[in-house]
N, C-alpha and C positions, 0 to 999 in steps of 0.2 A: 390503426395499423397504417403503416408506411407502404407506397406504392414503386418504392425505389429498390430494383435489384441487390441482392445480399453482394454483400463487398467481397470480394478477394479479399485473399490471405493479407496480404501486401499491405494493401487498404487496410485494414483493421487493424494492421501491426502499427501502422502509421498514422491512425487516427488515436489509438490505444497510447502510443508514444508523447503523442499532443497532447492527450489528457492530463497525462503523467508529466508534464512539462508544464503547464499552464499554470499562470500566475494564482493566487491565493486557491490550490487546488487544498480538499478538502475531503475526509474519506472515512467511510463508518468501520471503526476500526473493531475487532471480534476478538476476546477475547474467554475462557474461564478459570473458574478457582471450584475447588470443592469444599462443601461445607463440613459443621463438623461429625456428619454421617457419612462421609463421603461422597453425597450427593453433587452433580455437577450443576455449578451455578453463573451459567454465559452474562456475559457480561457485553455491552455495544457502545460505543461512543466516539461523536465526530472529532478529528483532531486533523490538524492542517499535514499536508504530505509533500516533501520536496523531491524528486528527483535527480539524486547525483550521483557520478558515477555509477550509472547502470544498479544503483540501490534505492530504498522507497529510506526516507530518511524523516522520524518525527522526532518534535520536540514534544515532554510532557515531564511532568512533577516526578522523581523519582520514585517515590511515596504513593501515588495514583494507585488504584485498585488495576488501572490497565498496566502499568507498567509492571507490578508485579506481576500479574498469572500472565505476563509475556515472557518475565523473566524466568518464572517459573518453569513454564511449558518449552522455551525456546522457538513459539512458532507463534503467528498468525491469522487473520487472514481479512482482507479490507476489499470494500465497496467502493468503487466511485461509479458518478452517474446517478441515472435515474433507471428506471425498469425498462425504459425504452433504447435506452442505448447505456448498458452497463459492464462495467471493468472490472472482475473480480483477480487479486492476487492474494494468491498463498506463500507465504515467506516465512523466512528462518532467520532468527536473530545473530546477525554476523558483528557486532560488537553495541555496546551499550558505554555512552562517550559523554560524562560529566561535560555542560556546557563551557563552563568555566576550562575545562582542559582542550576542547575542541580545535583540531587545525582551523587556521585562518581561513583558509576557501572552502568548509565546509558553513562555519560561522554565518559567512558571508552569502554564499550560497541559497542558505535556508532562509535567511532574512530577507534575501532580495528575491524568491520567490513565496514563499508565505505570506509576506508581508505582515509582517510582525517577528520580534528578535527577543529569542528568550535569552539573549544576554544581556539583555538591560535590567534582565530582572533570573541572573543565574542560580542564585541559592535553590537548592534542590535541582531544580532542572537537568534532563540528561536528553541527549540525541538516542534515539532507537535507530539505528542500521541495518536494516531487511535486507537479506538477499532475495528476491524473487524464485520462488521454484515451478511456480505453474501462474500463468495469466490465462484468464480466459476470457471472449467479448462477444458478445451479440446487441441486437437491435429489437430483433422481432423472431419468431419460430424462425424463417426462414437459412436464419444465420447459426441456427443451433447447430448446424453439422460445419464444422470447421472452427469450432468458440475456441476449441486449444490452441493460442498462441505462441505462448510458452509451456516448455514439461521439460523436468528435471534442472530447470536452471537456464536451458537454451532454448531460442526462440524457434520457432517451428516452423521454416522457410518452405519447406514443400512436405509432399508425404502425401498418407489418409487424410482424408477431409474430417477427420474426428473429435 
């Protein structure tokens, strides 16, 4: 347990944002599919996460068991951090962009902060485009009352501490 007072909103939007900007950031991405009973069968797996344009933006295999019950579901929802200081987003798939077809500053973008370019290697490969609808962040209990930084898509500047 940490002896350092719970952050402000501010603070948190702004170390939150750092996360989501940092070089080869990396994030346990949540996905399901159902089986052939219906049964719902989650699915987890780390995939690198670029930040642009206010969007979480991955690269992965078309074909990937995540990229489809993403495609499928049209939502959601990724880990970063550790249990001590962790970043959850919940997002909605706002386009699904063949690498091979990708604007130049998104290309570039992702490469220079991933560090790694799945257009060296585009066959199959597609960008996932997240919009963000809810972040949330804490450290320790302390920070559990104010974790909503984002809801409904905008960031949560003042208010309830909820």
């Amino acid at each position: 347990m940490t002896t350092d007072a719970p952050r402000t909103r501010q603070q948190r939007i702004a170390d939150t944002l750092a996360m989501l900007r940092s070089p080869a950031c990396d994030a346990w991405v949540a996905s399901a599919s159902s089986d052939d009973d219906g049964a719902a069968q989650p699915y987890l797996v780390p995939l690198s996460l670029v930040w642009w344009r206010e969007r979480v933006v991955l690269a992965l295999p078309a074909s990937s068991r995540t990229a489809r019950n993403v495609a499928a579901s049209l939502s959601t929802r990724l880990a970063l951090g550790h249990t001590r200081d962790v970043v959850l987003v919940d997002a909605v798939v706002e386009q699904t962009v063949p690498v091979a077809d990708a604007q130049a500053d998104l290309g570039e973008r992702y490469a220079a902060q991933a560090d790694w370019d799945p257009r060296t290697d585009p066959d199959g490969y597609v960008y996932l485009v997240l919009r963000p609808v809810r972040i949330q962040a804490w450290r320790e209990v302390d920070e559990m009352r104010g974790r909503n930084l984002m809801r409904d898509g905008e960031w949560v500047e003042s208010g309830p501490e909820l």
